[in-house]
LUMFIKE-387142 format. One record per residue (C-alpha): residue in one letter; x, y, z. Coordinates in steps of 0.2 Angstrom, whole numbers, always signed. Layout:
# LUMFIKE-387142
<rest->A px->X py->Y pz->Z> $
...
# end
This chain:
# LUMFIKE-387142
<rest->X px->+0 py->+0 pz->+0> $
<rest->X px->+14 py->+12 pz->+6> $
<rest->X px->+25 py->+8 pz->-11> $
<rest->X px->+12 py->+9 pz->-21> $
<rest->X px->+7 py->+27 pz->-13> $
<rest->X px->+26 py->+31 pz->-16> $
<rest->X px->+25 py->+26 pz->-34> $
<rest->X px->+8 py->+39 pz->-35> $
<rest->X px->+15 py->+50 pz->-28> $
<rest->X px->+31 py->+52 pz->-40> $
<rest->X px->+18 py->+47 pz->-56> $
<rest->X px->+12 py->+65 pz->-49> $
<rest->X px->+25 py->+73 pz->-47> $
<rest->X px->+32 py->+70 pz->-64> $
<rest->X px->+18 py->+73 pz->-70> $
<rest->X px->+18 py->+92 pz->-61> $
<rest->X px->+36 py->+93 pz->-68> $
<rest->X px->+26 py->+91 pz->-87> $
<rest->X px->+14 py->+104 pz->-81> $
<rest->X px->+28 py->+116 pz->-79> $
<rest->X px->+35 py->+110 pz->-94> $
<rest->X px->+18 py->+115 pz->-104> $
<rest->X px->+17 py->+133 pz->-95> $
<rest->X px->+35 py->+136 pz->-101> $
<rest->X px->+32 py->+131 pz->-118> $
<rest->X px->+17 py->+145 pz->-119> $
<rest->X px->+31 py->+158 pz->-109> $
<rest->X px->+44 py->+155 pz->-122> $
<rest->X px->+30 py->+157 pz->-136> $
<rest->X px->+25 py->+173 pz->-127> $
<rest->X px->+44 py->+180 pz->-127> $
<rest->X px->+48 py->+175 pz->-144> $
<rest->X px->+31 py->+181 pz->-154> $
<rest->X px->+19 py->+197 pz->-153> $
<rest->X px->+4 py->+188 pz->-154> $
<rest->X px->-13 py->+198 pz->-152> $
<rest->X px->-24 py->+196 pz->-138> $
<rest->X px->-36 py->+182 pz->-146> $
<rest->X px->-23 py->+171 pz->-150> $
<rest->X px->-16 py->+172 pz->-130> $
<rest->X px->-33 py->+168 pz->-123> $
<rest->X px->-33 py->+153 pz->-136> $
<rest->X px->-15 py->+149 pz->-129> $
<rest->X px->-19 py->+150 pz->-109> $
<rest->X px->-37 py->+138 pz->-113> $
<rest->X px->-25 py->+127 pz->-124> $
<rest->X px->-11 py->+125 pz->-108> $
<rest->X px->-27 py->+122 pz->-96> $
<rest->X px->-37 py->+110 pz->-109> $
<rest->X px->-18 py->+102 pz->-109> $
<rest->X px->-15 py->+101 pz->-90> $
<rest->X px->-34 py->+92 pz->-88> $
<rest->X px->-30 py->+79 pz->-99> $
<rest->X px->-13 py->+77 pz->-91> $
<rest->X px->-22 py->+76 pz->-74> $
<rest->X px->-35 py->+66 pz->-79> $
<rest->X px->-23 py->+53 pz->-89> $
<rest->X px->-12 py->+50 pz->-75> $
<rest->X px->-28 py->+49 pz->-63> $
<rest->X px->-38 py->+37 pz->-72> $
<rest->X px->-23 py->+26 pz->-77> $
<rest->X px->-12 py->+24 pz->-62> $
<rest->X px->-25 py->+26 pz->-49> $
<rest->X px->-40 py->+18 pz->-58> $
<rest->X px->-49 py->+38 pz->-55> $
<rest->X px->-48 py->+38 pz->-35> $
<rest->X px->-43 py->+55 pz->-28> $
<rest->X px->-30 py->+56 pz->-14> $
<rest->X px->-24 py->+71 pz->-4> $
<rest->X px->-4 py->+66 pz->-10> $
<rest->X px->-8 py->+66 pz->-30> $
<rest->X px->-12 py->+85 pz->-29> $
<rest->X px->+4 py->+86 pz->-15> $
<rest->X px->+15 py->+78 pz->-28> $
<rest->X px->+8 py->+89 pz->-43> $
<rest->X px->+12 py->+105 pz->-32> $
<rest->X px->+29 py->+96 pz->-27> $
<rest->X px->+33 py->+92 pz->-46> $
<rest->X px->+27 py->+110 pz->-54> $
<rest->X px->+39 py->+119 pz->-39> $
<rest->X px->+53 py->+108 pz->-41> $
<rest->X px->+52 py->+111 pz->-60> $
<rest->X px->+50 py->+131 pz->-59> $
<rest->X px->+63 py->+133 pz->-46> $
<rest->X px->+76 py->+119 pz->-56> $
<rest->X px->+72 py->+119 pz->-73> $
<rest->X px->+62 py->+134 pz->-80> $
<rest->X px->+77 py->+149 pz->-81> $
<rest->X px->+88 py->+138 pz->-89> $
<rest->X px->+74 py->+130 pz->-104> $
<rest->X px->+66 py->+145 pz->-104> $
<rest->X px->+82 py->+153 pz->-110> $
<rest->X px->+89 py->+140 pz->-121> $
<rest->X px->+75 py->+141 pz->-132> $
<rest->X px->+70 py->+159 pz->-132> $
<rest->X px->+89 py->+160 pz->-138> $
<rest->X px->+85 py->+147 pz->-150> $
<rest->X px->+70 py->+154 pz->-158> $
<rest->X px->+78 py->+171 pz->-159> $
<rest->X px->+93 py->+165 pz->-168> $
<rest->X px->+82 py->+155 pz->-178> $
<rest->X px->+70 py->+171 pz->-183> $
<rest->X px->+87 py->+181 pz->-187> $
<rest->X px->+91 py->+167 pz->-197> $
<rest->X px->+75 py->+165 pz->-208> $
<rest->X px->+75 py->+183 pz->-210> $
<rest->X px->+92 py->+184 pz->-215> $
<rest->X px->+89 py->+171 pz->-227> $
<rest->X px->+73 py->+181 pz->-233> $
<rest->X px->+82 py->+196 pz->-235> $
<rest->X px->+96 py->+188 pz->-246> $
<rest->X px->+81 py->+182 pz->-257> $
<rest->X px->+72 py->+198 pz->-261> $
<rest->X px->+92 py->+208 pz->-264> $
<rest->X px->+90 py->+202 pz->-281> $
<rest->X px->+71 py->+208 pz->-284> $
<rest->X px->+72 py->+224 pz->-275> $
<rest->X px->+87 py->+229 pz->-285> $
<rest->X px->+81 py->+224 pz->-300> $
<rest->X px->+64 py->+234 pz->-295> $
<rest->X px->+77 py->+249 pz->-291> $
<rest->X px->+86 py->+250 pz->-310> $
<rest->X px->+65 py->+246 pz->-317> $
<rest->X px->+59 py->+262 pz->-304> $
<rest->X px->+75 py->+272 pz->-312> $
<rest->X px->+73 py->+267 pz->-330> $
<rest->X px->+55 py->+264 pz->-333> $
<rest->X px->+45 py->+272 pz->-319> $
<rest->X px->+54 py->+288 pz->-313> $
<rest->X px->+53 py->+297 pz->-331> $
<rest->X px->+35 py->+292 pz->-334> $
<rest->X px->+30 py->+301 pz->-317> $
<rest->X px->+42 py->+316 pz->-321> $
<rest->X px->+32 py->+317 pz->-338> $
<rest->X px->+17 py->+314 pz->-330> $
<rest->X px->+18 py->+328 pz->-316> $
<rest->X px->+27 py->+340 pz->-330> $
<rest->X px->+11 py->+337 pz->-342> $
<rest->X px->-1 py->+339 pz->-327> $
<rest->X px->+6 py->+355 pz->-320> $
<rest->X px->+8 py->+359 pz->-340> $
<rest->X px->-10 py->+355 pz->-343> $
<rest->X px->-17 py->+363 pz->-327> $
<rest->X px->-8 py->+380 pz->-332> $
<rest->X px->-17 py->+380 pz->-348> $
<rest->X px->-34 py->+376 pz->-342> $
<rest->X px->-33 py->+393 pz->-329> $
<rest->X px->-25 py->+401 pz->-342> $
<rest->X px->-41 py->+396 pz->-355> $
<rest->X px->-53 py->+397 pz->-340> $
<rest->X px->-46 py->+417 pz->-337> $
<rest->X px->-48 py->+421 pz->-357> $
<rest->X px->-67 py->+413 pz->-357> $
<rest->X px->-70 py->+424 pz->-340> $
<rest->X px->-62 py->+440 pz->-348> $
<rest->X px->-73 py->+435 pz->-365> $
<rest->X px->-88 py->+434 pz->-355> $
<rest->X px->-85 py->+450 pz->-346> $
<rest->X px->-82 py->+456 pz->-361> $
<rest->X px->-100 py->+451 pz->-367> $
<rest->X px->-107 py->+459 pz->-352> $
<rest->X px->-101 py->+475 pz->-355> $
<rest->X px->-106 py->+475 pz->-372> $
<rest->X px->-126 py->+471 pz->-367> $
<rest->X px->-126 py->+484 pz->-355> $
<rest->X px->-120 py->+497 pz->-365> $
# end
């Protein structure tokens, strides 16, 4: 009865250890990725959704569902064991590793799109810059000879005006 109490008893608090294992995983995704609101709400009712089943797994198949007093000691035991022992030290190892791996990808991405966006930069030089140069130099051209047509008709009509009146 004792041993297998003992043997409970360290099921749990393993299993507390995997509990803090689960919250870390959701810290480390936290510290590596701005994610909006929404999407933290999913990830804390994914960790507890995880952390039920964990707890209910290790319940129903190593103490056939009964509820003792020493499963929730060593789930405590376990989850403080692990956040005092283990969590700085994973917690930095892979926030290190999914920054270097971000700087890497965008490194990577960045060596992929030097080709296009210089080739965009002679295209923008060659092709785009002298049709907006015409285009403005024609709009301002055109604009000056509209007022200056629109003060002649104005003048004219003016003109007409004086001539009834008299």
């Amino acid at each position: 009865m004792v041993v297998n109490q003992a043997y409970l008893f360290l099921i749990f608090t393993l299993d507390g250890l995997l509990i803090g294992l689960f919250f870390d995983f959701f810290r480390i995704l936290r510290k590596s990725f701005k994610t909006i609101n929404l999407i933290t709400y999913i990830e804390d009712i994914l960790f507890w959704i995880l952390t039920g089943i964990s707890i209910i797994f290790c319940m129903y198949h190593f103490s056939g569902g009964t509820l003792r007093l020493f499963m929730f000691l060593g789930l405590g035991f376990g989850l403080i064991l692990y956040m005092l022992t283990f969590s700085k030290i994973i917690i930095k190892i892979f926030v290190f590793l999914i920054t270097t791996i971000k700087k890497i990808i965008h490194q990577i991405i960045k060596t992929i799109i030097a080709p296009f966006q210089f080739i965009y930069k002679i295209i923008d030089k060659i092709i785009f810059r002298p049709i907006y140069l015409w285009y403005s130099r024609t709009r301002t051209f055109l604009t000056k000879k509209s007022q200056k047509l629109d003060d002649k008709l104005n003048n004219l009509q003016k003109f007409k005006k004086n001539v009834k009146n008299s």
